[in-house]
C-alpha positions as CSV (number, residue, x, y, z in Angstrom):
1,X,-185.7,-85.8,80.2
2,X,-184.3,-84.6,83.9
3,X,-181.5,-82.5,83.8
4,X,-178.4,-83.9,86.0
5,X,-178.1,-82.0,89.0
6,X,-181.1,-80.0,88.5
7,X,-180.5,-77.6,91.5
8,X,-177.6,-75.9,89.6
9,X,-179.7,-74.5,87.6
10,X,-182.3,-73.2,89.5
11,X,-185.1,-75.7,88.6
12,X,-184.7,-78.9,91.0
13,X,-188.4,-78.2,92.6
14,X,-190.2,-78.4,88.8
15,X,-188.7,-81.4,88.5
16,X,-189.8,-82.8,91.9
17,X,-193.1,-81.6,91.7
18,X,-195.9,-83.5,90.0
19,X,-198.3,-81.8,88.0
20,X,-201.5,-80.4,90.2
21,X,-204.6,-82.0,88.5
22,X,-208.3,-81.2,89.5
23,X,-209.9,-85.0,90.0
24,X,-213.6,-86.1,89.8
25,X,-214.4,-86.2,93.6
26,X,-211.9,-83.6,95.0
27,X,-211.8,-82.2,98.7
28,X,-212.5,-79.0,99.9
29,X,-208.6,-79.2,100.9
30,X,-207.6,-80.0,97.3
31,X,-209.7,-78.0,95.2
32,X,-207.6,-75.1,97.2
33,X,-204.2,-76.6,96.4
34,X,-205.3,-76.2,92.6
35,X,-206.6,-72.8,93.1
36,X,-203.0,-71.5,94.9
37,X,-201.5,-73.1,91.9
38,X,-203.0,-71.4,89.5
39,X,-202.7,-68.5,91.0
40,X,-198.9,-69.1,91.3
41,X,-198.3,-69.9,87.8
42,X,-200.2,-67.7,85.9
43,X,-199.2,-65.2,87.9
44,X,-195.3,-65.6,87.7
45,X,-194.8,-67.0,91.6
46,X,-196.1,-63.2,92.6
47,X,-198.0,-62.5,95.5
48,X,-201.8,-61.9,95.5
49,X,-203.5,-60.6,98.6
50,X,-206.9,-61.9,99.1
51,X,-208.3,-58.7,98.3
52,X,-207.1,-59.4,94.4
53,X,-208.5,-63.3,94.7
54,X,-211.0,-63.6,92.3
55,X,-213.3,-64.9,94.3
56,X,-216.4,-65.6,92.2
57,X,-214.5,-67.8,89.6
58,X,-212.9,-69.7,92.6
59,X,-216.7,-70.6,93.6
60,X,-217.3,-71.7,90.5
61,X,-214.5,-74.0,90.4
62,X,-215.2,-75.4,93.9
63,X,-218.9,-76.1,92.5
64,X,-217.7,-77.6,89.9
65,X,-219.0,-75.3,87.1
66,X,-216.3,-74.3,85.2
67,X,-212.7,-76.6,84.3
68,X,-208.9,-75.8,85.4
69,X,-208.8,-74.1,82.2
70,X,-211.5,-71.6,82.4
71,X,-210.5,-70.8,85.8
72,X,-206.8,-69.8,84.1
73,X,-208.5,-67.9,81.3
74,X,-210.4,-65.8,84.2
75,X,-207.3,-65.3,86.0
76,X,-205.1,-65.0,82.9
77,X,-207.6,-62.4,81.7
78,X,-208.7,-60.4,84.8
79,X,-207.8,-56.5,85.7
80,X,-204.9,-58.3,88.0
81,X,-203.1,-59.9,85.4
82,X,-203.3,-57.3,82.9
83,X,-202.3,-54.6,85.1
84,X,-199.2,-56.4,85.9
85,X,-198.4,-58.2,82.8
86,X,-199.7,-56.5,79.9
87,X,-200.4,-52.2,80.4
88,X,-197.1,-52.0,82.3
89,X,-194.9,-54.2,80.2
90,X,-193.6,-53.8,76.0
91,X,-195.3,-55.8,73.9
92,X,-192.9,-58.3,73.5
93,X,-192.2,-58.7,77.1
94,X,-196.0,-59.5,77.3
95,X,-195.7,-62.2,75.2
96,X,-192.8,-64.2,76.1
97,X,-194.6,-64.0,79.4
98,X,-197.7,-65.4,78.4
99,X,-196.1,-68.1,76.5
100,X,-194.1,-68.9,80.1
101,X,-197.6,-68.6,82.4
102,X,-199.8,-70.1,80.2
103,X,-198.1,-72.8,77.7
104,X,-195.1,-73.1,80.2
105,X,-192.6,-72.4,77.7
106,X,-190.3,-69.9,75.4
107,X,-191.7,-69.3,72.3
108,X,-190.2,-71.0,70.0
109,X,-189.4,-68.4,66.6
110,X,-190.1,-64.7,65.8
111,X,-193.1,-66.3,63.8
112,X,-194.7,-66.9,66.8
113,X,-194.5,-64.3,68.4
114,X,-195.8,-61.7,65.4
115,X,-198.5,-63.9,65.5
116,X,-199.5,-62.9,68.8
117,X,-198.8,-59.4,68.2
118,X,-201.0,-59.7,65.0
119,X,-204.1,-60.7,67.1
120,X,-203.5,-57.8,69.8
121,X,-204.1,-55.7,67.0
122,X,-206.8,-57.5,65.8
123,X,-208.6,-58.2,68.5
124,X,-207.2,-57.0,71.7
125,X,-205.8,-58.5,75.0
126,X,-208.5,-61.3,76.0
127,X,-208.7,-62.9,72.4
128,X,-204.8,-63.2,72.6
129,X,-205.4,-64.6,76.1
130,X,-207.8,-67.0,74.2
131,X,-205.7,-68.0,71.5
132,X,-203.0,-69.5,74.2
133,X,-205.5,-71.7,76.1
134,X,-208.2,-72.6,73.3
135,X,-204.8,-73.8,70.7
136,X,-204.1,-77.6,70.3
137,X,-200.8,-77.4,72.0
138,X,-202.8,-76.5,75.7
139,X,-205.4,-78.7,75.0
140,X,-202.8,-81.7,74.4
141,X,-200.7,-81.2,77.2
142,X,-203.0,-79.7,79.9
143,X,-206.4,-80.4,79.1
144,X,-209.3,-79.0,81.2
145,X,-208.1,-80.1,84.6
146,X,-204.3,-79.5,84.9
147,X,-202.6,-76.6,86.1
148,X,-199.9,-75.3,83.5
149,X,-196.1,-75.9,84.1
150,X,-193.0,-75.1,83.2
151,X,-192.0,-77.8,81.0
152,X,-189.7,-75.8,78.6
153,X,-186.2,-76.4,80.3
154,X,-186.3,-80.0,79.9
155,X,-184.2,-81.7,76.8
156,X,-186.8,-82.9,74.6
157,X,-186.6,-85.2,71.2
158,X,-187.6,-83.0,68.1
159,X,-187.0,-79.7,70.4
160,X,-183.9,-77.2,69.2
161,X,-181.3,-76.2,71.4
162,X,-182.6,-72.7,70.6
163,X,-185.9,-72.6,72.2
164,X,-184.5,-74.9,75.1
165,X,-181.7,-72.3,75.8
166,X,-184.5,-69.2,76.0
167,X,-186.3,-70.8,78.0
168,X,-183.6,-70.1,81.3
169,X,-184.0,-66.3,80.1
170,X,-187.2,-66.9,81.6
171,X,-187.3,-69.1,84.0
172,X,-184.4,-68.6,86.9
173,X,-185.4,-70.8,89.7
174,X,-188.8,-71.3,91.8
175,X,-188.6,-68.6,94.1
176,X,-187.9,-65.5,91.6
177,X,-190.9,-63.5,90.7
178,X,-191.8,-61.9,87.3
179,X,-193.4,-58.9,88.7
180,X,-190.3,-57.5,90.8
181,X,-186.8,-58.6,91.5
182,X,-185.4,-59.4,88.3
183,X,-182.1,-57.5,87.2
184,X,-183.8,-56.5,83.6
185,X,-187.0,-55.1,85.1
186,X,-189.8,-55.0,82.8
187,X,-187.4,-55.3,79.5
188,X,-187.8,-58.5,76.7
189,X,-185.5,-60.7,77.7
190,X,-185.9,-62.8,74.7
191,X,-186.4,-59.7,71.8
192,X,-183.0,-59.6,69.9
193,X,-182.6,-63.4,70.2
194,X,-185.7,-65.1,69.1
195,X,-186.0,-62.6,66.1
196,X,-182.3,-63.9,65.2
197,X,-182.8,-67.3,66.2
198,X,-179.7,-67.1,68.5
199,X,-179.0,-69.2,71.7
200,X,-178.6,-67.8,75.1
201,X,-176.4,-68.7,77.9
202,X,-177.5,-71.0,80.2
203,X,-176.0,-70.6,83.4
204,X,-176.9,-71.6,87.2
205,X,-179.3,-69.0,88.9
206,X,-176.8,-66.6,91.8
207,X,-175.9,-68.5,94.8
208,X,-176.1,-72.1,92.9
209,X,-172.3,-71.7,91.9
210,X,-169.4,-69.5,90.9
211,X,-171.3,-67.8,88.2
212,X,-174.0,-65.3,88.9
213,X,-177.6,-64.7,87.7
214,X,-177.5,-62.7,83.9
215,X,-173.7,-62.7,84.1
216,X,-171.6,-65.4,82.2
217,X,-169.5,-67.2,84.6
218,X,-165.5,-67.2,84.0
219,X,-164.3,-69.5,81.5
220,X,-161.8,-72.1,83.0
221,X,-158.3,-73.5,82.1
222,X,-160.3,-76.5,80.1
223,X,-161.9,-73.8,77.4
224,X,-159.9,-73.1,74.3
225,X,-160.6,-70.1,72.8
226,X,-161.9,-69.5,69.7
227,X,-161.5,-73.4,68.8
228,X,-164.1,-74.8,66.1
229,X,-165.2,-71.2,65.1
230,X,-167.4,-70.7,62.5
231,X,-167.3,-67.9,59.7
232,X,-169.6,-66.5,62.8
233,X,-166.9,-66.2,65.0
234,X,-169.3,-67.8,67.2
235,X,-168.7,-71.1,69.2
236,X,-170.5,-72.3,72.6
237,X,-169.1,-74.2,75.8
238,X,-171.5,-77.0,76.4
239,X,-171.2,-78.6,80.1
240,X,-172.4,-81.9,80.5
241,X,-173.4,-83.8,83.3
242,X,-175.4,-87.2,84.2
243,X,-174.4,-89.7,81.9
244,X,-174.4,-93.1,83.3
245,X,-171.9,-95.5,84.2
246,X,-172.1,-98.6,82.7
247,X,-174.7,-101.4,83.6
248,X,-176.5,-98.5,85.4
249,X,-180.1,-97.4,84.9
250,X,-180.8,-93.5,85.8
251,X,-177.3,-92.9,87.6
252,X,-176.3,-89.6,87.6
253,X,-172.4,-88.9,88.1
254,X,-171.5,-88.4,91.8
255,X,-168.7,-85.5,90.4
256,X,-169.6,-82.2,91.3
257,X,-167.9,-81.0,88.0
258,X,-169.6,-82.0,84.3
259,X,-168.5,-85.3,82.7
260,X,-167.9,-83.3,79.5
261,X,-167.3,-80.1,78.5
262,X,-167.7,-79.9,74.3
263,X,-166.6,-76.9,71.9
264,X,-169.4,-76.2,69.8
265,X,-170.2,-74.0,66.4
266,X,-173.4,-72.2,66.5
267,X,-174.5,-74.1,62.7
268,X,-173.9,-77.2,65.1
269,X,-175.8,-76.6,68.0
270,X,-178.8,-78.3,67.5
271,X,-177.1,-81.3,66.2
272,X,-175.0,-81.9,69.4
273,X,-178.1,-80.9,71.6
274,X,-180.0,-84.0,70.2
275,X,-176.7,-85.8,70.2
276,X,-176.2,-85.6,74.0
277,X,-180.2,-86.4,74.1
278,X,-179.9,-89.8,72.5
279,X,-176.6,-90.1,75.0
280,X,-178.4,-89.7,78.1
281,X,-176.4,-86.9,78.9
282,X,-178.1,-83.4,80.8
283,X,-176.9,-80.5,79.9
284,X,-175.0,-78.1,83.0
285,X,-174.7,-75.2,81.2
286,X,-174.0,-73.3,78.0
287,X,-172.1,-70.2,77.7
288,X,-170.8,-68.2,74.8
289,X,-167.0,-68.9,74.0
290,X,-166.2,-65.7,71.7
């Protein structure tokens, strides 16, 4: 489901970019586009001079001798991506990364990410590796021959609001990096959150509004404080944007501002997230009340 006006949140380009796919019969030309793209996401969007290419495995995949998928495992695995991914980051900075580079997504509990932590003390970096790109869930969505995306911001049927809001912890437009640039540095972003199960704010990347990147933006004159408050204390200010007008197919509202802004207990959150699914509506922001 496509978020109203995507650019406000930093992720307009995923949405207008199809899915790069390796086909039977591919150029010279194309076969590169996939390789730069795999590069790009498994990578985090950082730059890698040609001396860091890897450039036997990239002859492999241009003969045709290994899928998409190993040629991600090579890269997700080599000296390059553990260096800047792994030895230099905490453990659990590591892994919400790998869950964003390889399965394009926030994890989705604490459950899952013990797991992972579980087989690094197993078995060490490249059988964790493994265990992302040889599970059901890669195999389903990506196959052998697409590149992974980022597919975790979108509204989804069956997905909680949880996971959805972690996902912009991660993910703050197409032209960040995850190796530099980022206000947190090397930190979890996700740590204290996915072991509580709590939402984050979601709110547009810096530049994109009057808000700024890791900071929640002032609440306006429409927010009542406090309002709906659960024994918590905790209650969330849902924007939403895009819903049709009537007799319309796909129309997004021409108003700059959201349709709706809804007051929301946490213990309801997930309710009203599935709610404004079923609606039609896309969600602008979220931001904590009190």
């Amino acid at each position: 489901m496509v978020f109203g006006p995507a650019s406000e949140l930093g992720v307009a380009l995923f949405e207008d970019t199809e899915p790069v796919e390796l086909w039977p019969g591919r150029s010279e030309e194309e076969v590169e586009t996939v390789i730069r793209a795999v590069y790009r996401q498994v990578l985090g969007n950082a730059y890698v001079m040609d001396s860091e290419r890897l450039t036997v495995e990239e002859s492999q995949l241009k003969l045709g001798e290994i899928s998409v998928r190993e040629f991600v495992r090579q890269v997700a695995t080599s000296d390059l991506y553990r260096s800047r991914f792994f030895d230099s980051c905490p453990r659990y900075r590591a892994t919400e990364l790998n869950f964003k580079h390889i399965l394009g997504r926030a994890p989705n509990s604490y459950e899952e990410m013990k797991a992972h932590s579980a087989i690094l003390d197993a078995a060490g970096f490249e059988a964790d590796i493994d265990s992302y790109l040889d599970s059901d869930e890669y195999q389903d969505v990506f196959g052998e021959n697409i590149v992974p995306f980022y597919r975790g911001y979108k509204t989804q049927t069956g997905k909680n609001m949880v996971g959805f809001t972690h996902m912009f912890q991660l993910l703050r437009g197409a032209s960040s990096s995850d190796l530099k640039g980022n206000l947190s540095g090397k930190e979890p972003r996700l740590n204290k959150y996915v072991i509580q199960g709590i939402p984050t704010a979601v709110i547009p990347p810096s530049g994109a509004s009057d808000g700024w990147s890791f900071q929640d933006p002032t609440l306006g004159a429409r927010t009542r404080h406090g309002a709906g408050a659960t024994s918590e204390g905790k209650v969330y200010r849902v924007e939403v944007t895009g819903y049709s007008s009537p007799g319309a197919v796909n129309r997004v509202s021409k108003f700059r501002r959201s349709n709706k802004v809804y007051l929301v207990p946490f213990d309801q959150l997930s309710k009203e997230y599935q709610r404004i699914h079923k609606q039609g509506g896309k969600i602008a922001s979220i931001t904590v009340v009190n």
